[in-house]
SESEMI-796769 format. One line per field, with one value per residue (C-alpha): residue number from 1; residue in one letter; chain; x, y, z. Coordinates in steps of 0.2 Angstrom, whole numbers, always signed. Each point is the difference from the previous one (the first is absolute). Layout:
N
lolo [NUM; ...];
lumza [A; ...];
voti [A; ...];
x [X; ...];
y [Y; ...];
z [Z; ...];
This chain:
498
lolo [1; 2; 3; 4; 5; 6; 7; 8; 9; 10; 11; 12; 13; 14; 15; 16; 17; 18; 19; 20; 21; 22; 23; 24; 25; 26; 27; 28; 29; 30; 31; 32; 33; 34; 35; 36; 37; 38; 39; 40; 41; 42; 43; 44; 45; 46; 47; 48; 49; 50; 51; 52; 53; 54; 55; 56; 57; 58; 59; 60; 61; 62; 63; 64; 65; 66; 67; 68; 69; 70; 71; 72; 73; 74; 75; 76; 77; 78; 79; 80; 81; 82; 83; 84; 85; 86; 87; 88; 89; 90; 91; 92; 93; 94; 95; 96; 97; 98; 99; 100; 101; 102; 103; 104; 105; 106; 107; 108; 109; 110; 111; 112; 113; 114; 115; 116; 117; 118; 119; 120; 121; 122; 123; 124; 125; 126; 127; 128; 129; 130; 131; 132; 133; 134; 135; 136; 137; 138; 139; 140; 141; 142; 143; 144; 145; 146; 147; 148; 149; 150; 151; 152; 153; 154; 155; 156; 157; 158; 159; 160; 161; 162; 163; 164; 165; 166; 167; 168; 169; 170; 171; 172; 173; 174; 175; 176; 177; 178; 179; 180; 181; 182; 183; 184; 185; 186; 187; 188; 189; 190; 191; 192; 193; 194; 195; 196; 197; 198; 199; 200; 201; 202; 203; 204; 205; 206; 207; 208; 209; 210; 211; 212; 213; 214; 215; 216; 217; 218; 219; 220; 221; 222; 223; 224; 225; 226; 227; 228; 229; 230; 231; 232; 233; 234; 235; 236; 237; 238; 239; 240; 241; 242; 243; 244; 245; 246; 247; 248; 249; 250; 251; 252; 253; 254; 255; 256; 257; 258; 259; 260; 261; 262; 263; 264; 265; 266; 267; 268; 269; 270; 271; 272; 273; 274; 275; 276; 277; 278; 279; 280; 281; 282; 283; 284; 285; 286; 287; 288; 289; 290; 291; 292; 293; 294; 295; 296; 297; 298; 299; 300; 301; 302; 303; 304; 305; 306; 307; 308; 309; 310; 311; 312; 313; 314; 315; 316; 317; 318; 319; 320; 321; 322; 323; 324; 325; 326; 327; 328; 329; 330; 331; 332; 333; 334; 335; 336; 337; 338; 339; 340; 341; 342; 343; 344; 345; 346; 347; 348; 349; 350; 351; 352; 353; 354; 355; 356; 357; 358; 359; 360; 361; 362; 363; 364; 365; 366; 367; 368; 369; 370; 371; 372; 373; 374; 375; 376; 377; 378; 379; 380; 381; 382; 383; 384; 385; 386; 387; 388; 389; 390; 391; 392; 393; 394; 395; 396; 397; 398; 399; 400; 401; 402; 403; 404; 405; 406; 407; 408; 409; 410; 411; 412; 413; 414; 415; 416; 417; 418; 419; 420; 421; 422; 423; 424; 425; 426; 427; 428; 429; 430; 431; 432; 433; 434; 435; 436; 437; 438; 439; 440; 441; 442; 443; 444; 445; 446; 447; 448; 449; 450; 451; 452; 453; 454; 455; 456; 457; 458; 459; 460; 461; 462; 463; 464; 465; 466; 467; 468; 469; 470; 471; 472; 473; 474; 475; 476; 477; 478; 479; 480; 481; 482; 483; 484; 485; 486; 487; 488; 489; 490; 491; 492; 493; 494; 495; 496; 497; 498];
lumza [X; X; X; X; X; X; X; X; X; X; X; X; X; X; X; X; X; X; X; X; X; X; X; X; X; X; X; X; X; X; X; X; X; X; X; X; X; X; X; X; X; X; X; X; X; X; X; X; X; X; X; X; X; X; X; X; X; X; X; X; X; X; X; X; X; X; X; X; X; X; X; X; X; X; X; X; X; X; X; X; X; X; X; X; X; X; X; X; X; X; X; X; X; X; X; X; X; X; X; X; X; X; X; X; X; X; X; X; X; X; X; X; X; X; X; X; X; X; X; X; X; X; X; X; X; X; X; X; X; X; X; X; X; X; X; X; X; X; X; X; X; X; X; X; X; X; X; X; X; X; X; X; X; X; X; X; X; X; X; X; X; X; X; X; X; X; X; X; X; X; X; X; X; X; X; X; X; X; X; X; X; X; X; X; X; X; X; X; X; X; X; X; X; X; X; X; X; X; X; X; X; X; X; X; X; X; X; X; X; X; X; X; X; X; X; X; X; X; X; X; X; X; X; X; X; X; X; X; X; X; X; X; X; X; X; X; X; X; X; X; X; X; X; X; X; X; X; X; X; X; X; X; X; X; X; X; X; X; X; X; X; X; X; X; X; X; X; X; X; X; X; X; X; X; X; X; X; X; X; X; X; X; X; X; X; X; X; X; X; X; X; X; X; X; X; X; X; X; X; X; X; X; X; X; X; X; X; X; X; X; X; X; X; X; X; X; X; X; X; X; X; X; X; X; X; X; X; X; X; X; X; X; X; X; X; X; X; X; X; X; X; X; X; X; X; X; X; X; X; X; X; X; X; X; X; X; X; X; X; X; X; X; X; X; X; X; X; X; X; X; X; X; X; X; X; X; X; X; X; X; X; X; X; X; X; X; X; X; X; X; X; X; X; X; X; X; X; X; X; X; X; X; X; X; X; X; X; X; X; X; X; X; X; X; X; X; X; X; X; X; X; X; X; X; X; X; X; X; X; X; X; X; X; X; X; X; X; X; X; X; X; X; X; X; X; X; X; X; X; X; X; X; X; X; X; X; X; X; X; X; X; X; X; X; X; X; X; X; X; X; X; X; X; X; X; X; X; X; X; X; X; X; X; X; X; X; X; X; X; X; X; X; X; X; X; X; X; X];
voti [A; A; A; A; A; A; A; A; A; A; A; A; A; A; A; A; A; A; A; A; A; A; A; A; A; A; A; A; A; A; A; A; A; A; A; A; A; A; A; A; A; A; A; A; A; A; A; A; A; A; A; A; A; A; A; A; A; A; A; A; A; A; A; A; A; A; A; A; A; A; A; A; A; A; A; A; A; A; A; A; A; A; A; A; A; A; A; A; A; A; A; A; A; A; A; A; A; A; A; A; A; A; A; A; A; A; A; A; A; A; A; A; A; A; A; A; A; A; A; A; A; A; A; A; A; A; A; A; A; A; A; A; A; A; A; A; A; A; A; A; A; A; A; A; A; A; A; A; A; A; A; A; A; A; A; A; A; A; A; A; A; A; A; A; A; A; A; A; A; A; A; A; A; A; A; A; A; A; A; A; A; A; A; A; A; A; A; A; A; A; A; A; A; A; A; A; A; A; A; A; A; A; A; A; A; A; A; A; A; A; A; A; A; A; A; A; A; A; A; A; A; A; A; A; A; A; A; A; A; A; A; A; A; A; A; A; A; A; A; A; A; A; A; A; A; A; A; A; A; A; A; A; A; A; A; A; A; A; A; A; A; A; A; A; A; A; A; A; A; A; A; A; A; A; A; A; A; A; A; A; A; A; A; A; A; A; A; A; A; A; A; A; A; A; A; A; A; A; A; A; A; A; A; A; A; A; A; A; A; A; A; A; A; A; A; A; A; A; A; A; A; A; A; A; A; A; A; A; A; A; A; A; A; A; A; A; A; A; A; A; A; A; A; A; A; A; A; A; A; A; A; A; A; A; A; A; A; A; A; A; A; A; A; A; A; A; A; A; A; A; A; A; A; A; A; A; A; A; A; A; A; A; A; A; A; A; A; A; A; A; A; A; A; A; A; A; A; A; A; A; A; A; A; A; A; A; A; A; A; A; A; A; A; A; A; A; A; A; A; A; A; A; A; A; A; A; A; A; A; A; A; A; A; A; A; A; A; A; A; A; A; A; A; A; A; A; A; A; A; A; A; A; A; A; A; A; A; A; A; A; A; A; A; A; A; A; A; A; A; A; A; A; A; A; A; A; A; A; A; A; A; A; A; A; A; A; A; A; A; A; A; A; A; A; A; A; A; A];
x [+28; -18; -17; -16; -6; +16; +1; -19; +6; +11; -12; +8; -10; +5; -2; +0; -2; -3; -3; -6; +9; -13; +13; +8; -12; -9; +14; +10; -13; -5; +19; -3; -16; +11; +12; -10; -18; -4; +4; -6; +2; -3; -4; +4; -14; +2; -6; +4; -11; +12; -15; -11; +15; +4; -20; -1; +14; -3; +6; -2; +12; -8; -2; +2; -8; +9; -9; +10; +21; +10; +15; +9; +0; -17; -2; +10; -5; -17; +4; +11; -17; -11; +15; -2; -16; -2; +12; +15; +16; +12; -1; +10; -3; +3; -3; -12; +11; +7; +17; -3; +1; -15; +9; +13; -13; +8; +15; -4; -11; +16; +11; -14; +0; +17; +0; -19; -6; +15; -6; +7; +5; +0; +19; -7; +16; +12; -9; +16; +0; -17; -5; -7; -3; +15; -11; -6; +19; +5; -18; +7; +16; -6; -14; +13; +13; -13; -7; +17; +5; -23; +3; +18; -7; +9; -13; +4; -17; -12; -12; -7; -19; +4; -2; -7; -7; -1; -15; -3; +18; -6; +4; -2; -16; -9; +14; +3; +1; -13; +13; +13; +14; -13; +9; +16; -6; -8; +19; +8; -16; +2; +21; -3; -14; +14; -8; +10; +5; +5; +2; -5; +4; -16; +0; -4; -7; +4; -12; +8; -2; -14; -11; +4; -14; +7; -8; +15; +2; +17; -2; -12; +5; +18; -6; -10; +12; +13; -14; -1; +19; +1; -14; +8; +16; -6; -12; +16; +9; -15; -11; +9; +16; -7; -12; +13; +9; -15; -1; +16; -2; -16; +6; +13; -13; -9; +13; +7; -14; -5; +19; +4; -18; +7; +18; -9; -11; +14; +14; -5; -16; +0; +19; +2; -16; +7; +16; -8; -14; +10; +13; -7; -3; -5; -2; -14; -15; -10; +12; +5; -21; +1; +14; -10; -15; +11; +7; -18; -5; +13; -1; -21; +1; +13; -9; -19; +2; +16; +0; +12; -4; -8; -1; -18; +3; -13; -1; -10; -4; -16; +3; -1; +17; +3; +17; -7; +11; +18; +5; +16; -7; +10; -1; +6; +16; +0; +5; +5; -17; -5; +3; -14; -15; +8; +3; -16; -9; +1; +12; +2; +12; +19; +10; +14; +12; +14; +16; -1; -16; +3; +14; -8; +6; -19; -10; +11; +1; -19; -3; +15; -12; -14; +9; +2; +15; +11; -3; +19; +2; -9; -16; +9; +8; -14; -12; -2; -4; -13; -7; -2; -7; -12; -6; -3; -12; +11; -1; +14; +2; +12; +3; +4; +9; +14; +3; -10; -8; +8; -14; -15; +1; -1; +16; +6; -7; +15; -7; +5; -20; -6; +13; -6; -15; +2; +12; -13; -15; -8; -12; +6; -10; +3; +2; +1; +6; -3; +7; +13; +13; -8; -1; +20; +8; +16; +13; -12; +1; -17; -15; -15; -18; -4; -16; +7; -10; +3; -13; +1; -6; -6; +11; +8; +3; +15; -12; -6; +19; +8; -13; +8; +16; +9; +18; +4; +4; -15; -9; +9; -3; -20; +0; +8; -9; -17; +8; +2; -16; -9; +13; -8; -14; -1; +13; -15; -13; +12; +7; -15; +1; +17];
y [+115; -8; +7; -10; -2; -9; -8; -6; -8; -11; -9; +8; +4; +5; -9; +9; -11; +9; -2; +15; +13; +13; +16; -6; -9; +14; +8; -16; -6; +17; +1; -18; +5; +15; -16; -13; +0; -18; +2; -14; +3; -16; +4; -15; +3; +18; +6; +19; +8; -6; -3; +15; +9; -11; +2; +21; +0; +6; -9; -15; -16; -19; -4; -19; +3; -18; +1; -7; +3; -14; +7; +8; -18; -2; +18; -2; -15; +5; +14; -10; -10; +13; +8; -16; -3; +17; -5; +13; -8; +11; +7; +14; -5; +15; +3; +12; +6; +15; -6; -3; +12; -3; +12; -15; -10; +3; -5; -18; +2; +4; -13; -13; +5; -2; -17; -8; -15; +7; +4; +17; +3; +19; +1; +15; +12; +5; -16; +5; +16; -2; +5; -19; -12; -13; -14; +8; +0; -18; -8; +6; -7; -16; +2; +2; -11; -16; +5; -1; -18; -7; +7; +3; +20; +15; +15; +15; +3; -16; +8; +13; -1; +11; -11; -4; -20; -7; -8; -16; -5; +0; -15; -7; +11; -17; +1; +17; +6; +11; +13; +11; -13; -6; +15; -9; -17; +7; +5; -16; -13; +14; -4; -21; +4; +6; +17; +15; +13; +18; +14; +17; +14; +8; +13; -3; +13; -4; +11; +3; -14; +7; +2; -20; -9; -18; -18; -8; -11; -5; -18; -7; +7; -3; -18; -1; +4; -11; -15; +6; +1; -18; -9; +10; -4; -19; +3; +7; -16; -12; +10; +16; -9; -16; +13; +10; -17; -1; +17; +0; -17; +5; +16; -9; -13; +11; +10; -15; -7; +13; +3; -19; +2; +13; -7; -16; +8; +14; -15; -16; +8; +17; +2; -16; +2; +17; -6; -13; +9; +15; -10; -10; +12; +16; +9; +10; +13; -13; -11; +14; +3; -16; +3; +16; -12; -16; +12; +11; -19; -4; +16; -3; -17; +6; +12; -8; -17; -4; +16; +5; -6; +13; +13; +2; +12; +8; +12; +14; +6; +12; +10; -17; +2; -13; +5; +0; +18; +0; +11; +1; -7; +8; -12; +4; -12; -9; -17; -14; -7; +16; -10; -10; +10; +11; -15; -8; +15; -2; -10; +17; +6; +4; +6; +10; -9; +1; -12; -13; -2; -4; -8; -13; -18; -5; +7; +15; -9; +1; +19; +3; -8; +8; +19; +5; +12; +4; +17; +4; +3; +14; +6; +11; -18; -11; +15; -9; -18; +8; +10; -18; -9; +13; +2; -19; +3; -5; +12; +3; -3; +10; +3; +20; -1; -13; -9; -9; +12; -6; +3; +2; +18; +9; +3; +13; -1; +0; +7; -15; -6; +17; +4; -16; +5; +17; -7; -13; +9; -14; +1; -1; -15; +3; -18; +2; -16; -3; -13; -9; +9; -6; -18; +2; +13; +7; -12; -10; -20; -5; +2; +8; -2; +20; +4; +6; +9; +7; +14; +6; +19; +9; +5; +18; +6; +10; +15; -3; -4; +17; +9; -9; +8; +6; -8; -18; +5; +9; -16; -15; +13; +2; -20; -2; +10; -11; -15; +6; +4; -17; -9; +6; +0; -20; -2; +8; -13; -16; +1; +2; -20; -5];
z [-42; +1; -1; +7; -16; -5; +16; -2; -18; +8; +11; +16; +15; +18; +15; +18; +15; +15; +18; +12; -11; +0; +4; -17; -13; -9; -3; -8; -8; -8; -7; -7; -8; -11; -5; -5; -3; +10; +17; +15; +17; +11; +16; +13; +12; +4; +16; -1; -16; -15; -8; +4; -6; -17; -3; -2; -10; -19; -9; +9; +1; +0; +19; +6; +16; +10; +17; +10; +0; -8; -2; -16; -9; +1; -5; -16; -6; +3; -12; -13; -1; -4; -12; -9; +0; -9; -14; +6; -4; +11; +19; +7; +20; +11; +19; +7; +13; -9; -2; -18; -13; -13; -13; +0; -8; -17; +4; +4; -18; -8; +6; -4; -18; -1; +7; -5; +13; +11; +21; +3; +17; +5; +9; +13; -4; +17; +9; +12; +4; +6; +17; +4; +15; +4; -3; -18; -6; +5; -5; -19; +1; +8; -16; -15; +8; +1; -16; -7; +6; -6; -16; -5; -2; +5; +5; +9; +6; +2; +14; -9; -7; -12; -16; -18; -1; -18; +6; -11; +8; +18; +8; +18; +2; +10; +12; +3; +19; +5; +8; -7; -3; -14; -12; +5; -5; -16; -6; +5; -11; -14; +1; +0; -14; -15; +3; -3; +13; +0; +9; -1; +12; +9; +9; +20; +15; +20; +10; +16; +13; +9; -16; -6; -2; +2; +3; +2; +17; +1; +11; -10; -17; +0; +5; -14; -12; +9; -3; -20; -3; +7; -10; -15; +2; -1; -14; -9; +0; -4; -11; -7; -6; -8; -9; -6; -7; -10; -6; -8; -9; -5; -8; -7; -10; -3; -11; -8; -6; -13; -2; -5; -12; -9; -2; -6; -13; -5; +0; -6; -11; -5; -4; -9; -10; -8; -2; -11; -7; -5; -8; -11; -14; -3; +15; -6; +9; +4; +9; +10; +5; +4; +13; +6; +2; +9; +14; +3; +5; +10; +10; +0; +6; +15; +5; -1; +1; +9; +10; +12; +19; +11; -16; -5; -18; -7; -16; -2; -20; +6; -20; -8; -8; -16; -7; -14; -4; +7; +15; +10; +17; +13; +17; +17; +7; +17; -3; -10; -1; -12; -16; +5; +1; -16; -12; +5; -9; -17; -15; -9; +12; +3; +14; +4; +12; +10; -5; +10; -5; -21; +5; +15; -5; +3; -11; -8; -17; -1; +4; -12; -15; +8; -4; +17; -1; +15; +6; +3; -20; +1; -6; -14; -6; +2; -7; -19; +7; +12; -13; -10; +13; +2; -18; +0; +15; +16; +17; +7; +21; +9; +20; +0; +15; -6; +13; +14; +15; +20; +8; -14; +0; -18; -4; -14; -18; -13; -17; -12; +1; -5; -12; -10; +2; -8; -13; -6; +2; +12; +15; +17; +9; +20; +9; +18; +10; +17; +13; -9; +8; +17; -3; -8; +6; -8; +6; +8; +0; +4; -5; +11; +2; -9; -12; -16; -14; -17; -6; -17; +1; -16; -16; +0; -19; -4; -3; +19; +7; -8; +10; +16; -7; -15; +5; +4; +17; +5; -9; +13; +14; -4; +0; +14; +10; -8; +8; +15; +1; -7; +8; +19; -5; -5; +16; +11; -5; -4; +18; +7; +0; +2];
């Protein structure tokens, strides 16, 4: 799972509201504190020595000390402000009560790696079998059936606190109730707002009846709740759905834009120019540097000038690589958008690719004069043209796992890369990408507001690879583990601002 150093890398902090909870707090937010290092207990005008308590304890959480009771709405957004105000990009919110369990903490971590910008719900596990008051049981139900009809969302569990915020995609803050409905209404602006959500299942503890600690008043609360669902209901019909009309025909624009760029240039430019250019004549060296050059611009221009709507790219060469010496650049695979950021590095460059690729009616005749070489041949076949490529000083691009990653994980290496490598006695020049895989997704049709980065990492000789390993094998293991690794740890800071 997580440690609170890892957690701390992400930009996640804690938030604790609580309100006369002094049986339970030290202990709750002393099992925080061995989770995640950034722990804030707001207390909404405590009157029984919470903060007496939260004071001696060593080591000691932020206290936001509100004097005067507001509610659990005022308490968290009173938290999410100073969270923000601090730079934190994620907050696990918990209760103080005790019916949390703190060592679940990593749990909601997890899932929010695997889904980056997404509000994790913690799904308290055996909700049912709970020993719980009549009115608990049918306020959920009432929760999660309205929340289904604002939103068009099915959760199992929208009442509990338990939860990790992707803080920069809070919305509705300025009209947040101040009571405990407020967590309610945080779910459904999250929904209307495109933003993901996902549940995780949490662990939950019931004392027994007698040892509660509850604020809940029934008449008035089910009131206020009553009065919520209504005015959301009707912001539903005359806010939520007219925005989500706009959503989707943005994200649609905004993908066929730099789509109908790219057909243009590849279409009515780039192909016609090489069909013309490398048929008059001799098609010699220097025509085919020329191609090299024409489609490094293209991809450049997309990328810089163009752009693509809601993608800010950024590269990262911190070893001030020239290619001045060829390599066999081995790149991680998420998404179509790869090519982009790989062709934009440099003319002296090839790439392995998959079929559909060399043969796209677009702008297949141009990589085909360019000597990209479809991987399917196999490296044994396509071994002497490599090995002239490389002599005449072109690197040579491969993706190691083949095909494009689901979900952006780091899938297995194959060893084609490394055996090239070994074979012709060349460098291997890590390329990590992130984020294209988030603003395309495999088998996704639009295209999404996402960072995405390419960092060139320093060179590894083949003196330095066979210590990594003396088969292919143990070679495409070694590197695979590396990207795992550099991949996280350029997650951890990129999604601190998504």
């Amino acid at each position: 799972m997580q440690n609170p150093q890892s957690i701390a890398a992400r930009g996640i902090c804690v938030i604790i509201p609580t309100y006369n909870n002094a049986g339970t707090i030290a202990d709750v937010v002393t099992r925080a504190l061995k989770e995640c290092r950034d722990v804030i207990v707001v207390c909404d005008g405590c009157t029984d020595g919470t903060v007496s308590i939260l004071e001696s304890l060593d080591p000691k959480p932020v206290i936001l000390d509100l004097k005067e009771n507001g509610g659990k709405g005022k308490a968290l957004k009173a938290g999410f402000r100073y969270a923000l105000g601090h730079g934190f990009a994620y907050a696990v919110t918990l209760d103080g009560d005790g019916q949390h369990f703190p060592e679940d903490i990593p749990v909601l971590v997890e899932a929010g790696r695997k889904h980056p910008g997404a509000l994790i719900v913690g799904e308290r596990s055996d909700l049912d079998s709970m020993q719980r008051s009549a009115g608990s049981r049918f306020a959920n139900r009432l929760s999660n059936f309205w929340f289904a009809v604002q939103t068009l969302h099915i959760l199992k569990d929208t009442q509990t606190g338990y939860r990790l915020y992707p803080l920069n995609k809070l919305r509705g803050l300025s009209l947040l109730t101040s009571r405990y409905e407020a967590e309610l209404e945080l779910l459904v602006f999250a929904a209307w707002h495109g933003v993901k959500l996902v549940s995780a299942p949490v662990r939950v503890y019931y004392p027994e009846p007698e040892d509660r600690v509850s604020h809940f008043r029934p008449g008035r609360d089910f009131a206020r709740i009553s009065l919520l669902t209504t005015v959301l209901c009707l912001l539903s019909l005359v806010y939520a759905l007219p925005l989500a009309i706009f959503r989707v025909v943005w994200a649609a624009l905004k993908t066929l834009l730099p789509l109908l760029f790219f057909i243009v240039a590849s279409v009515f430019v780039a192909t016609p120019f090489a069909l013309v250019y490398m048929n008059i004549g001799k098609k010699t060296e220097k025509k085919k540097e020329t191609i090299h050059r024409m489609i490094r611009k293209i991809c450049s221009f997309t990328l810089y000038k163009v752009g693509l709507p809601g993608v800010e790219y950024s590269m990262s060469n911190p070893h001030g690589e020239t290619f001045g010496k060829p390599a066999v650049i081995i790149c991680n695979h998420q998404s179509h958008l790869d090519l982009l950021p790989m062709l934009s590095l440099t003319d002296k460059l090839v790439i392995l690719t998959a079929d559909w690729v060399w043969n796209d009616p677009f702008y297949g005749y141009i990589i085909r004069q360019a000597d990209f070489l479809p991987a399917s041949s196999g490296i044994d076949a396509i071994m002497p043209r490599l090995r002239a490529l490389a002599e005449k000083g072109y690197s040579i691009a491969v993706c190691p796992e083949g095909t494009r990653s689901r979900d952006c994980s780091i899938g297995r290496f194959h060893q084609g890369a490394f055996k090239i490598a070994r074979e012709l006695s060349l460098d291997i020049l890590p390329a990590v990408l992130y984020g294209s895989g988030h603003a395309l997704p495999k088998h996704g049709r639009y295209l999404r507001s996402w960072p995405m980065t390419l960092e060139l990492d320093r060179r590894i000789s083949p003196q330095e690879m066979s210590r990594h390993g003396e088969t292919l094998k143990e070679r495409a293991s070694y590197m695979r583990d590396y990207y795992r690794q550099r991949y996280a740890e350029i997650a951890d800071r990129m999604e601190q601002n998504v």
